[in-house]
C-alpha positions, 0 to 999 in steps of 0.5 A: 785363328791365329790371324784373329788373335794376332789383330786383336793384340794389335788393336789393343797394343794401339789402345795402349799407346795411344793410352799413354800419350792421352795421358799426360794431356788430359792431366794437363787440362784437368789441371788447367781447368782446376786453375781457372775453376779457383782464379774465376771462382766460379761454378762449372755451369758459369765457366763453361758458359762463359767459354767460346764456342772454340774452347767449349768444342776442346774441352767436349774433344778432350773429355766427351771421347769414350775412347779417352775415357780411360786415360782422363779416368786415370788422369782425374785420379792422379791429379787428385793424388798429387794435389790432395796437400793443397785441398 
């Protein structure tokens, strides 16, 4: 029984970790897709259309993951904290 407990604790001291270095990545490609969304001045279908092959399969890695769901939910949000001056 305590075996049981002990693997989940771990399993989720993993999740944590591996939360808190997601983080800061998926901040920097929302930010960095926010930039190129203004500077090209284009809708998000055009953009991604535009995109290569390469940059398209990224950009799916770093968003379409459920297992980062949570740090780029967390990453949206502060973004648009810090950033709500300049809207």
């Amino acid at each position: 029984m305590y075996c049981r407990h002990f693997v989940h604790l771990i399993c989720i001291s993993v999740y944590v970790v591996y939360y808190l270095i997601m983080l800061p990545t998926q901040y920097a490609n929302i930010g960095e897709t926010k930039k190129r969304f203004k500077k090209l001045n284009k809708s998000h279908n055009e953009i991604y259309k535009d995109m290569t092959f390469a940059e398209q399969q990224l950009q799916f890695n770093l968003q379409g993951n459920l297992m980062k769901l949570v740090p780029t939910l967390f990453a949206a949000f502060i973004y648009k904290i810090q950033n709500q001056k300049g809207e």
